[in-house]
C-alpha positions as CSV (number, residue, x, y, z in Angstrom):
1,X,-65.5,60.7,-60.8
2,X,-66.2,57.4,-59.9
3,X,-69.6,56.3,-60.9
4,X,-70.3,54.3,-57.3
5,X,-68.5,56.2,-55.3
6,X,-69.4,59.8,-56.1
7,X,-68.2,62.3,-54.3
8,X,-70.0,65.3,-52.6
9,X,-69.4,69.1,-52.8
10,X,-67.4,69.6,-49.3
11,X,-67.0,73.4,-49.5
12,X,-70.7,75.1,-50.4
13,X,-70.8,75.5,-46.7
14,X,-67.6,76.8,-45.9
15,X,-67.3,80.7,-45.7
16,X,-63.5,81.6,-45.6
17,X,-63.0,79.0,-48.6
18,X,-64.9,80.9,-50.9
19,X,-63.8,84.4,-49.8
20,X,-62.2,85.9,-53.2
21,X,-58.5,86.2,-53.3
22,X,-55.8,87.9,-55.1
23,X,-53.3,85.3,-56.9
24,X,-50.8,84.8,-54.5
25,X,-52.7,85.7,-50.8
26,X,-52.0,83.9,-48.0
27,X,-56.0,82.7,-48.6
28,X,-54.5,81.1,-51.7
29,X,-51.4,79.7,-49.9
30,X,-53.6,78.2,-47.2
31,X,-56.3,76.5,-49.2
32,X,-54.8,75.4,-52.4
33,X,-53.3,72.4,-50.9
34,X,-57.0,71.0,-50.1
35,X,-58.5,72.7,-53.3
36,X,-55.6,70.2,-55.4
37,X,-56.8,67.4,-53.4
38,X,-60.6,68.1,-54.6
39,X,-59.4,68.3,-57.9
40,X,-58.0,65.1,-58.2
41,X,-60.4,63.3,-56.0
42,X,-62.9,64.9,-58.9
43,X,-60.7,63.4,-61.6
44,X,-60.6,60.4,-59.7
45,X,-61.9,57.1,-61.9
46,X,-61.0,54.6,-59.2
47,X,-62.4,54.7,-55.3
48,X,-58.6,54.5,-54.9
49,X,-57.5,57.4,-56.6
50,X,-60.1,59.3,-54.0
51,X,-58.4,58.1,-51.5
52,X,-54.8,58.7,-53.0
53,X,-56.4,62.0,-53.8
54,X,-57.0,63.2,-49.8
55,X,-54.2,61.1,-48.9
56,X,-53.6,62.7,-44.7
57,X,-50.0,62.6,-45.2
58,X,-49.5,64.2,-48.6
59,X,-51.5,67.2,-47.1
60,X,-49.8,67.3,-43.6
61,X,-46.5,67.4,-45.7
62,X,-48.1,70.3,-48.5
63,X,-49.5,72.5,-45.5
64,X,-46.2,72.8,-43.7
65,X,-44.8,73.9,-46.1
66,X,-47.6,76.5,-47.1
67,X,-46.2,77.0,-43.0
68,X,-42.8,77.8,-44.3
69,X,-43.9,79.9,-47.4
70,X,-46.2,82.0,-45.1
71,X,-43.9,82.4,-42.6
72,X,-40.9,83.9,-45.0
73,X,-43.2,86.0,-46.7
74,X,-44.0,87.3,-43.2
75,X,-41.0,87.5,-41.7
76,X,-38.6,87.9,-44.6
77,X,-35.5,89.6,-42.8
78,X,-34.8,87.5,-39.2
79,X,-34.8,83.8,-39.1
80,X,-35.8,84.0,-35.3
81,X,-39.3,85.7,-36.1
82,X,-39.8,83.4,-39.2
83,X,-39.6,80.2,-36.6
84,X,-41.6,81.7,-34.2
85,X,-44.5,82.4,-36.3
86,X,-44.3,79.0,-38.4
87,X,-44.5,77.5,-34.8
88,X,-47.7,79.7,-33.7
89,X,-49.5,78.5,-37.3
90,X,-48.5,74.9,-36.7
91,X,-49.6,75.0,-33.3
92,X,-52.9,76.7,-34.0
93,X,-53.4,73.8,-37.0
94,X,-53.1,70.7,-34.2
95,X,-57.0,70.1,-34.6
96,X,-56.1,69.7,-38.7
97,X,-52.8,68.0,-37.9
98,X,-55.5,65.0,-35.7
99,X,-58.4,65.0,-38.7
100,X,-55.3,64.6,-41.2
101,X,-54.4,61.6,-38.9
102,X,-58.6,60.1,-38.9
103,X,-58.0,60.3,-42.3
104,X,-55.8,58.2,-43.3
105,X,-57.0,55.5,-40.7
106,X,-60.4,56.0,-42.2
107,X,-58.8,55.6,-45.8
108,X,-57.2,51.9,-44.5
109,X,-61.0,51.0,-43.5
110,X,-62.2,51.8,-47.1
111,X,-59.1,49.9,-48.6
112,X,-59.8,46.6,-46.0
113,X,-63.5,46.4,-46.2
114,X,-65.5,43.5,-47.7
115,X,-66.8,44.2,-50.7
116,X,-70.2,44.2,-48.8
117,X,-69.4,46.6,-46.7
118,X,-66.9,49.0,-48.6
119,X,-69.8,51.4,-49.1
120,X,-70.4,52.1,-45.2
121,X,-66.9,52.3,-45.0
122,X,-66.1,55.0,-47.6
123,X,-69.2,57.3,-46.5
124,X,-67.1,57.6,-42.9
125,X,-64.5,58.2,-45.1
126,X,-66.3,61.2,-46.9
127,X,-67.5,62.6,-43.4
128,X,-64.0,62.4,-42.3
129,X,-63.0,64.7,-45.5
130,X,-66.2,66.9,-44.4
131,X,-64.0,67.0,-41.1
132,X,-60.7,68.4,-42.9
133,X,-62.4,70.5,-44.9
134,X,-63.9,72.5,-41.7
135,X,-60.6,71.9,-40.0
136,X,-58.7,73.6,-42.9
137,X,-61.2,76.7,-42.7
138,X,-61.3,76.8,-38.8
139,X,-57.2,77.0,-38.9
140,X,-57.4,79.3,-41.7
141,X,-59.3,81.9,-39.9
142,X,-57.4,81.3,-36.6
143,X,-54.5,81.8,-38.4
144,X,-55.3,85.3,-39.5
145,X,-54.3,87.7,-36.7
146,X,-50.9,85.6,-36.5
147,X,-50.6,86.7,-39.9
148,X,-52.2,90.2,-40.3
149,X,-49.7,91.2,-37.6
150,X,-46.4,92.7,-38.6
151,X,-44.7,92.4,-35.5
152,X,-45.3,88.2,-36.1
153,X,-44.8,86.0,-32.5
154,X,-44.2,89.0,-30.8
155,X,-47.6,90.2,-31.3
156,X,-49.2,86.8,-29.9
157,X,-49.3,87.6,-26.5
158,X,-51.6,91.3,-27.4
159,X,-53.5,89.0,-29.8
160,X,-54.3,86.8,-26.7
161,X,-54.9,89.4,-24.2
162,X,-56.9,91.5,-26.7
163,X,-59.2,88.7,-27.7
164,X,-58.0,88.6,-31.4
165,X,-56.2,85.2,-31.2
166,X,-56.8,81.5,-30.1
């Protein structure tokens, strides 16, 4: 940890991070992208490894493809079901997808400030990782009927109509 730039604990309020897991769960598949990132921002001895660290597009690119893994553990047999569901989680993630997005252009303010006023800037840039951290955890637990459901996209409309989805 950088000595001037230390970071906060992002997840002590977040519920459905800290909900145990079995190796392997989906809960693992969907979180351990963010919970690498904390681990190297934590290891972090430069203010620009932090920001390497929770770089937006490094973690746009690592959750679609916890998309993909989710999706063919799902849907395992038919390639048709497997697309529809990756396309339900990716399209209930948007509100990450835009934070990941802040990010990044919050990351460029940090790494263009004046030395006077790199501090201001990064502590946006912390409240903009608050932001993906309750993103992550809000597409998490939308994501959950999408995934509990064994009939996968075909299942959304019932989710929808029943109250159990978006």
């Amino acid at each position: 940890m950088t000595p001037e730039y230390p970071l906060p604990e992002f997840t002590r309020s977040l519920r459905a991070l800290a909900v145990p897991s079995a190796p392997g769960s989906d809960h693992d598949v969907v979180f351990t992208p963010l919970i690498e990132a904390r681990r190297a921002a934590q290891r972090a001895t430069s203010l620009e490894q932090q920001l390497v660290a929770f770089d937006g597009a490094k973690l746009d690119r690592a959750w679609r493809g916890s998309i993909a893994t989710l999706a063919e553990r799902k849907q395992p047999r038919t390639l048709p079901d497997r697309r529809a569901l990756a396309a339900e989680l990716e399209l209930l993630a948007t509100p990450l997808w835009a934070v990941l997005r802040e990010l990044d252009a919050q990351a460029a303010v940090v790494r263009a400030a004046a030395p006077d006023a790199k501090r201001a800037a990064w502590e946006l840039w912390v409240e903009q990782v608050r932001r993906v951290f309750r993103a992550a955890e809000e597409w998490g637990g939308a994501s959950l009927p999408a995934l509990a459901d064994p009939r996968g996209r075909r299942g959304a409309l019932w989710r929808r109509v029943l109250g159990g989805g978006r």
